[in-house]
C-alpha positions as CSV (number, residue, x, y, z in Angstrom):
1,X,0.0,0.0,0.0
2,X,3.2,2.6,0.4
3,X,4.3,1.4,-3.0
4,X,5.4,5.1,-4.7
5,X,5.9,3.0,-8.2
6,X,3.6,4.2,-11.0
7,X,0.8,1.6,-12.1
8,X,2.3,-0.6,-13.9
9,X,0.7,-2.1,-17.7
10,X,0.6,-5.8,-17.7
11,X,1.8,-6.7,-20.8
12,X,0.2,-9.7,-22.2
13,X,2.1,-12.5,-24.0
14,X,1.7,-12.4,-27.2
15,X,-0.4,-10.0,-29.9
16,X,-2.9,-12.2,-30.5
17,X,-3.7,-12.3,-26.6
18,X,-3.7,-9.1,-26.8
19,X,-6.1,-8.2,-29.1
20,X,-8.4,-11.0,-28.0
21,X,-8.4,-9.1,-24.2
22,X,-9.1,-5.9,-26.4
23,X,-11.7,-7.3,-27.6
24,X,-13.7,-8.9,-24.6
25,X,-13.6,-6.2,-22.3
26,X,-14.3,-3.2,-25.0
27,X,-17.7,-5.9,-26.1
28,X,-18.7,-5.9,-22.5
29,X,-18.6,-2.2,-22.4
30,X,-20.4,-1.9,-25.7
31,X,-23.1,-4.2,-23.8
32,X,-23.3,-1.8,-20.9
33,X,-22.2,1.4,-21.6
34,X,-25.5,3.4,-21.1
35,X,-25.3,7.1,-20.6
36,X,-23.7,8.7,-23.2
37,X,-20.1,9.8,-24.0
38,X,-19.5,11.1,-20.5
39,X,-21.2,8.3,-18.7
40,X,-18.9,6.2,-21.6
41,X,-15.3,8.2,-20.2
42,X,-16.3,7.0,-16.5
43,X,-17.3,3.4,-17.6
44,X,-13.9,3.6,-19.4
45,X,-12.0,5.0,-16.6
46,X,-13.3,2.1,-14.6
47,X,-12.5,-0.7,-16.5
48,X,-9.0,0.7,-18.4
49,X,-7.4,2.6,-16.0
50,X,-8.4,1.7,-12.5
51,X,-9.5,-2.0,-12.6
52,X,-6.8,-3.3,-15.8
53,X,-4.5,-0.7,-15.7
54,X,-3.7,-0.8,-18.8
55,X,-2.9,2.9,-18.9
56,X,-2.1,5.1,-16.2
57,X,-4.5,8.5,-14.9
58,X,-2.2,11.2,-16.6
59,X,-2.3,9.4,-19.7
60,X,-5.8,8.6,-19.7
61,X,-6.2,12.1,-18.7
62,X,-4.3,13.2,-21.6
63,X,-5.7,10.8,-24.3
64,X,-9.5,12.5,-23.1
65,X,-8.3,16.0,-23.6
66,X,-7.1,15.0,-26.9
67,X,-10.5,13.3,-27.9
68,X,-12.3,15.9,-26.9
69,X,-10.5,18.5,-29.2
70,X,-10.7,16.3,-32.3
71,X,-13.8,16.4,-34.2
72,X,-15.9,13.1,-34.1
73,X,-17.0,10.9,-31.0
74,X,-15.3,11.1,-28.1
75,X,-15.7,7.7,-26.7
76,X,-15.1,5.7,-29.6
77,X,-11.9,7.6,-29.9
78,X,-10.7,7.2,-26.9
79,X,-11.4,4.0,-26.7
80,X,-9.6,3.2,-29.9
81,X,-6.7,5.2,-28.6
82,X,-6.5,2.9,-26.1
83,X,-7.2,0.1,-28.2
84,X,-4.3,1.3,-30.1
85,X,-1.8,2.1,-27.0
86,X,-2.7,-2.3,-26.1
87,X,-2.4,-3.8,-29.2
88,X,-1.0,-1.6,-32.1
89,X,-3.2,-0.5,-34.9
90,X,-5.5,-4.1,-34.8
91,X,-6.2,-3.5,-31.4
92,X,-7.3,0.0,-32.1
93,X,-9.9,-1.3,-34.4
94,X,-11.0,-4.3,-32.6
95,X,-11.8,-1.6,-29.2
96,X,-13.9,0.3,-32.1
97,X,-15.4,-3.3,-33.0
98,X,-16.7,-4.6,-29.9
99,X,-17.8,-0.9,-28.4
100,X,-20.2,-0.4,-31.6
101,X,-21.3,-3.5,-32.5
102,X,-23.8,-4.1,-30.1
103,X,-25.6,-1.2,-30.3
104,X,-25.3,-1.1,-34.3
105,X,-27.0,-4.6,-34.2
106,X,-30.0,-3.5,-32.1
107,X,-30.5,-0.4,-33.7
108,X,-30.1,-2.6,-37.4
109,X,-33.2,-4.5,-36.0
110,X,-35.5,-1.5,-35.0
111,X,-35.1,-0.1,-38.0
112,X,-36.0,-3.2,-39.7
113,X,-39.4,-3.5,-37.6
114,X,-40.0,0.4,-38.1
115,X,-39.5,-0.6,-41.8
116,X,-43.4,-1.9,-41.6
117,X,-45.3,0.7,-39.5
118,X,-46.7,4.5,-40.1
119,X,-44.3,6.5,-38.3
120,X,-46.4,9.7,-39.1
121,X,-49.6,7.6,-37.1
122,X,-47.9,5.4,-34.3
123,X,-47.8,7.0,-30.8
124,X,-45.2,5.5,-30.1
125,X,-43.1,6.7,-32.5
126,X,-44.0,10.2,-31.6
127,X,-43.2,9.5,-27.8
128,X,-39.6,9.0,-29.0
129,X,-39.5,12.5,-30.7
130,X,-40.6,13.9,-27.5
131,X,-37.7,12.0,-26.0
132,X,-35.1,13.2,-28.2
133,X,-36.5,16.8,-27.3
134,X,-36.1,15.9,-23.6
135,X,-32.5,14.4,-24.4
136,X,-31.0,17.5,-26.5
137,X,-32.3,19.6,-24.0
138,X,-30.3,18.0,-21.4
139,X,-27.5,18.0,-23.9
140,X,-27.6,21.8,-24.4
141,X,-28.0,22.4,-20.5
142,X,-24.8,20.4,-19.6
143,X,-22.8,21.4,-22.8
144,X,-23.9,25.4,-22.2
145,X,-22.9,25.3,-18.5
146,X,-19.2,23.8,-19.3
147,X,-18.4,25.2,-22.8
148,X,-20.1,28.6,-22.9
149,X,-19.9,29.9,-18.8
150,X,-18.7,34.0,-20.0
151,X,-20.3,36.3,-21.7
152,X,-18.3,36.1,-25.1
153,X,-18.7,32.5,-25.5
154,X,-22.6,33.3,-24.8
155,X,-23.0,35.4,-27.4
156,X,-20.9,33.0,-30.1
157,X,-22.8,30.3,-29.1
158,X,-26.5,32.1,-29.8
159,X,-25.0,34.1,-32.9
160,X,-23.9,30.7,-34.2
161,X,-27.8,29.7,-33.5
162,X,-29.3,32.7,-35.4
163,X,-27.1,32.2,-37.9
164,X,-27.1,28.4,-38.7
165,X,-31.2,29.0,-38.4
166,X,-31.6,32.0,-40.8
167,X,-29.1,30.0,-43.5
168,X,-29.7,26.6,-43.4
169,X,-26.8,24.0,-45.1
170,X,-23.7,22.5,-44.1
171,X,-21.7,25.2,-45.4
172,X,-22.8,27.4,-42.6
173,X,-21.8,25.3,-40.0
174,X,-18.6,24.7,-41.3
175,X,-18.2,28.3,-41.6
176,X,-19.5,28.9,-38.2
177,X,-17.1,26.7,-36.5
178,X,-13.9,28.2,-38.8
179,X,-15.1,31.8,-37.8
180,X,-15.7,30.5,-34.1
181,X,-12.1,28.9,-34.1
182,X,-10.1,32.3,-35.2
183,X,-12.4,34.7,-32.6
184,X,-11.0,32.3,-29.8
185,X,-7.6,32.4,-30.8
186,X,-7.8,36.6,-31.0
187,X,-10.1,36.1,-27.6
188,X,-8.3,33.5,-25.6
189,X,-5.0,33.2,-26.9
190,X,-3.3,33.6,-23.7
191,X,-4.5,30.4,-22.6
192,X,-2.2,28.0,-20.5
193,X,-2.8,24.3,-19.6
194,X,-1.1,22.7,-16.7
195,X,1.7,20.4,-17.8
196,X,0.8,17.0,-19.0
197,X,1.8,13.2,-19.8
198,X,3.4,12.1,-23.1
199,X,1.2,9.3,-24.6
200,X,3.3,6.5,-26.0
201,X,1.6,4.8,-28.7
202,X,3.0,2.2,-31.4
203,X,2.4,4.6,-34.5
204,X,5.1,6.5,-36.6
205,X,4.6,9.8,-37.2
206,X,4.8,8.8,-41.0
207,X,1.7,6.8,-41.0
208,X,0.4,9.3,-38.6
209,X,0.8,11.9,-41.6
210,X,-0.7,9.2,-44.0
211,X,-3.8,8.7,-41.8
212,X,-4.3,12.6,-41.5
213,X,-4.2,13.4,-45.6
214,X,-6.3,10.6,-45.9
215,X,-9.0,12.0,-43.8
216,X,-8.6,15.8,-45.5
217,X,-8.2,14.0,-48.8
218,X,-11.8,12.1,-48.3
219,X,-13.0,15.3,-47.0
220,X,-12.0,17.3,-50.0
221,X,-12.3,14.9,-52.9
222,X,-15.6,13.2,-52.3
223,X,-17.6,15.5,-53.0
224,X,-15.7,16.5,-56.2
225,X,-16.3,12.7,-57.2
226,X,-19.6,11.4,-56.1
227,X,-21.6,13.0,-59.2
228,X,-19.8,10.7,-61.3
229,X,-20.8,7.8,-59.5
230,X,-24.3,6.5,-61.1
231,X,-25.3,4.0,-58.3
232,X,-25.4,7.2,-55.7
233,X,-23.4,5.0,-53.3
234,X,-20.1,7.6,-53.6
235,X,-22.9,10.3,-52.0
236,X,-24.3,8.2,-49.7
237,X,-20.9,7.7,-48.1
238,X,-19.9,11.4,-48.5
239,X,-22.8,12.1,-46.3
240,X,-22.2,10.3,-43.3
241,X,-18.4,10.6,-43.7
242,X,-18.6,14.6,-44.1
243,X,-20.9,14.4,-40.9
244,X,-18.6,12.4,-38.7
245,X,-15.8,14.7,-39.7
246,X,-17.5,17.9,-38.5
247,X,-19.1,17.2,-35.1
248,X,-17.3,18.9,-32.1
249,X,-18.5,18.3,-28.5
250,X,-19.9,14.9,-28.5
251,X,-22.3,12.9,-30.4
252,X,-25.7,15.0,-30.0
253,X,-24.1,17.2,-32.4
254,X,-24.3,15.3,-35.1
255,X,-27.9,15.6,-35.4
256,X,-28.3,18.8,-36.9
257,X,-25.5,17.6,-39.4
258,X,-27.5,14.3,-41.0
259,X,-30.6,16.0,-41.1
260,X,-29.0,18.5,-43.8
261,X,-27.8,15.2,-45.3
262,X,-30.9,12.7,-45.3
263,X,-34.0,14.4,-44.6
264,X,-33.9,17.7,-47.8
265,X,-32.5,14.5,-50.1
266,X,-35.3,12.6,-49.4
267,X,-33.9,9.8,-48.2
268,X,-35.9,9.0,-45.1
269,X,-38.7,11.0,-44.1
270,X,-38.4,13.8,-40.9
271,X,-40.7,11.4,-38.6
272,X,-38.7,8.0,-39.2
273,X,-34.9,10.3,-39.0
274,X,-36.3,11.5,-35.0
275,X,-38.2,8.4,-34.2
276,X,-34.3,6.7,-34.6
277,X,-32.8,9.4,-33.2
278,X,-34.8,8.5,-29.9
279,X,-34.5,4.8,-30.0
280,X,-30.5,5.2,-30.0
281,X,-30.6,6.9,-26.9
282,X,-32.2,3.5,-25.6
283,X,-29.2,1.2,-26.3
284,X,-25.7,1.2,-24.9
285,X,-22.7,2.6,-27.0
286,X,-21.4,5.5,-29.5
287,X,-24.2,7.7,-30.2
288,X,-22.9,8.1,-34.0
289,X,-24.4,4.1,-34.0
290,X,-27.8,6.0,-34.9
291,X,-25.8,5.7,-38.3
292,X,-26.7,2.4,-38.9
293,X,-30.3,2.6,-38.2
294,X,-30.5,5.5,-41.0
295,X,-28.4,3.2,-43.8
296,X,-30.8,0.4,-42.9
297,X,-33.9,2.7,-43.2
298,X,-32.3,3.8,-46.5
299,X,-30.7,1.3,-48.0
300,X,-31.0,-2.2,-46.2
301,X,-27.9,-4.3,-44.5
302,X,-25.8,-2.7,-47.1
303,X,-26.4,0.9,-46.2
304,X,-26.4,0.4,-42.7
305,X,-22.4,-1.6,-43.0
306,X,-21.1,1.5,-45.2
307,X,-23.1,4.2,-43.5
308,X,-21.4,2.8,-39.8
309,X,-18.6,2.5,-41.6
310,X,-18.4,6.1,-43.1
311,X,-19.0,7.8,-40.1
312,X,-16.3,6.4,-38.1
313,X,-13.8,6.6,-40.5
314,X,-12.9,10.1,-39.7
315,X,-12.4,9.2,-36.0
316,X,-9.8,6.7,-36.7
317,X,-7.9,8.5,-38.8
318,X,-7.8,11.4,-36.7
319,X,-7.0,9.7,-33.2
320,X,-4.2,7.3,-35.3
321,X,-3.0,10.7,-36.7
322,X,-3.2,12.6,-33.8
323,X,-1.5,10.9,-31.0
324,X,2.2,11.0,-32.0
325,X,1.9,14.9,-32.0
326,X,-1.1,15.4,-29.6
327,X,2.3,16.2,-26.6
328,X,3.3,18.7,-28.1
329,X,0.7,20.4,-29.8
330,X,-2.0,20.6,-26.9
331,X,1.1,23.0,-25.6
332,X,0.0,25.6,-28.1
333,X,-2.0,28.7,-26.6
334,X,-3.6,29.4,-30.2
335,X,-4.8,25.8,-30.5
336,X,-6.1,26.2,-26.7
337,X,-8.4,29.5,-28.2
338,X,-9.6,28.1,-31.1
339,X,-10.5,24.8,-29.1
340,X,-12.4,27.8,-27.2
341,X,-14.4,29.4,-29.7
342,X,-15.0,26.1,-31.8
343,X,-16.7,24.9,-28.3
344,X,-19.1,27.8,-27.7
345,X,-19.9,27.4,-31.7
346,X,-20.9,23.7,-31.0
347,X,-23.5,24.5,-28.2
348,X,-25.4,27.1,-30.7
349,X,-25.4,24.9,-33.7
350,X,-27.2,22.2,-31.2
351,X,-29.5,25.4,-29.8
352,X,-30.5,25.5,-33.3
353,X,-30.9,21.6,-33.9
354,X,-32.9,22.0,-30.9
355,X,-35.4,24.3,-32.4
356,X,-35.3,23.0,-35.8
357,X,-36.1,20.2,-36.4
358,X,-36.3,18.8,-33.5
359,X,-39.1,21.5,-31.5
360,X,-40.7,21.9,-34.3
361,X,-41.8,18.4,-35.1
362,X,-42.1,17.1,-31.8
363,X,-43.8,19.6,-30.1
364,X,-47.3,20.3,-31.5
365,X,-49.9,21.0,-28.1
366,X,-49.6,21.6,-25.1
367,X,-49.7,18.3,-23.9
368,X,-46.2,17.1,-26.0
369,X,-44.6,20.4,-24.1
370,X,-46.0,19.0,-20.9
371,X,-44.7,15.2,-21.8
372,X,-40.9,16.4,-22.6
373,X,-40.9,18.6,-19.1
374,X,-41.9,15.4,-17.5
375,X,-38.6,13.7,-19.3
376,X,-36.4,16.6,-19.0
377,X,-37.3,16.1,-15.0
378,X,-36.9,12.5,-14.9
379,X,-33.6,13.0,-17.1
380,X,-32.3,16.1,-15.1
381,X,-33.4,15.9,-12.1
382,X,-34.1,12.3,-11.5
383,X,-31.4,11.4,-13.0
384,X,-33.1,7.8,-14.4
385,X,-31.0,5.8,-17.2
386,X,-31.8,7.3,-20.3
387,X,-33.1,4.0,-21.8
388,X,-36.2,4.5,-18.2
389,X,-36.8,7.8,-19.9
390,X,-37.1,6.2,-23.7
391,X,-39.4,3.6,-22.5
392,X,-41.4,6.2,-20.3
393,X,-41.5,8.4,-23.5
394,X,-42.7,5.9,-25.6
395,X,-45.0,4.8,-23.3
396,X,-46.3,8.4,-22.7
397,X,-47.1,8.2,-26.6
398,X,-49.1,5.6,-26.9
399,X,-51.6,6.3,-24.3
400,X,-51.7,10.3,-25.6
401,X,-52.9,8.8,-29.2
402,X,-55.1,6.6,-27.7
403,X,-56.3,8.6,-25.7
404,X,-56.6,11.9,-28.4
């Protein structure tokens, strides 16, 4: 108990028992990580750091920080990170593997049985939109507390709103978020972090630099490409990939971003996109899993295996990329401020998610504003698992259109 040494990793014997312990315990915590992605850092914390200790607190502490600047889900990341960090670049996928699958496979199936049903008609259904009203709501509460607590950050966070409301398309956001970035560097440039842990990982900073210009290389040249692809399936994958390369500050966020995609193209209708968006909040894992219940409403087992797919792309090639340099560059006072301002940006583009489409669907009487107070108090102020609250909401829908 007075030992001063530092955790220690225990190694394991051989690659392939590597990635086989990779992949059991990052399963079981893709079968019981309810929550969300901060609920997912603690269950993490648990199981990686205190319990296997398979990386020590400063690192772990420094692999989150990391995660959270990068665009994408912070979770998945850092549990590919550490994935990565275990077993090399296999083991990096395999944590990615066993964390989504579960909840890719349940969602897979909803869609499939929502396939069959009027989504505009069924109570149910509508219960869940009331949900995901409840559940942004909580999102923006938490978010706007942490990321936007001054005045300036305030203001960029609501003129981000107005602005992402008045001109709707993805070109705003991305806008938004470059203009945010260079008013926190001019704001908060001055910035200083305490000192922090080097993270070793097994990755060259050669391949690091491949993995990086491939993910600005997707970015850049998809959409340059896809109209020359007949079968639509180059556009369907620029879609998700675009959107999990743009979401800062956690996996709400990329709400607002695949509406723009799915719902204008006509890809899956406004009532199915929210009725999934609340189901996901049901099952365990990545939020960004609500992928594959959109390619299965769209395009069958196919869509729903490249849409997955798509989306986390960007993550892996960004954490892979990231790590060698992430030491030295989280040093940077400029990258601190524009981390900032990007931050604020994030909590007004899911202000105006909140609003639109997501109030304005939902909520359509007086009784749906009374049902989503009801689950913003048992979500809030409760605090009952999310997946009490989806069950309640659905349940709450039911009896309000039997009862109507």
């Amino acid at each position: 108990m007075g030992n001063d040494k530092k955790p220690i990793r225990h190694e394991p014997n051989s690659k392939i028992k590597a990635c086989v312990e990779v992949l059991a315990v990052s399963a079981k915590l893709g079968l019981t990580s309810f929550g969300g992605p901060i609920a997912h850092l603690g269950y993490f914390h648990e199981e990686y750091v205190r319990r296997r200790k398979w990386i020590d607190e400063r690192s772990y502490a420094d692999l989150v920080a990391l995660c959270q600047f990068l665009p994408g889900p912070a979770s998945s990341q850092v549990g590919i990170g550490i994935g990565v960090i275990r077993a090399g670049l296999i083991g990096g996928l395999i944590a990615w593997l066993g964390f989504t699958i579960p909840s890719v496979i349940a969602l897979v199936i909803f869609a499939f049985l929502l396939q069959g049903l009027d989504a505009g008609s069924a109570g149910w259904i509508h219960g869940l939109k009331i949900v995901a009203v409840a559940i942004v709501a909580q999102a923006i509460l938490g978010m706007g507390q942490k990321l936007t607590p001054d005045r300036n950050r305030a203001t960029l966070a609501i003129l981000t709103a107005a602005a992402t409301l008045m001109w709707q398309s993805a070109f705003t956001q991305i806008l938004s978020i470059a203009a945010a970035g260079i008013i926190g560097i001019i704001l908060y440039r001055k910035t200083t972090t305490a000192e922090t842990a080097n993270v070793t990982v097994p990755v060259s900073r050669k391949f690091a630099v491949i993995c990086l210009a491939a993910f600005f290389g997707l970015l850049i040249f998809l959409p340059i490409i896809k109209p020359f692809d007949p079968s639509g399936w180059l556009a369907f994958f620029d879609s998700f990939y675009r959107s999990g390369s743009l979401v800062f500050g956690g996996g709400h966020v990329v709400l607002p971003l695949l509406e723009r995609e799915l719902v204008p193209t006509g890809w899956i209708s406004q009532s199915d996109f929210l009725a999934g968006y609340g189901a996901v909040q049901a099952v365990p894992g990545p939020l960004f899993t609500f992928a594959a219940y959109l390619g299965a409403m769209t395009k069958g087992i196919t869509g729903a295996v490249i849409a997955t797919l798509a989306i986390f792309l960007p993550a892996f090639l960004l954490i892979v990329g990231a790590l060698p340099f992430w030491s030295s560059l989280r040093k940077n006072s400029k990258m601190q401020g524009a981390l900032i301002g990007i931050n604020a940006a994030v909590v007004g583009i899911l202000l105006a998610a909140f609003y639109n489409p997501l109030w304005t669907t939902s909520i359509l009487n007086p009784v749906d504003f009374a049902w989503a107070s009801i689950l913003f108090l048992m979500l809030v102020f409760w605090k009952l698992p999310p997946w009490i609250v989806v069950v309640a909401g659905a349940a709450g829908g039911t009896i309000m259109n039997l009862l109507s």
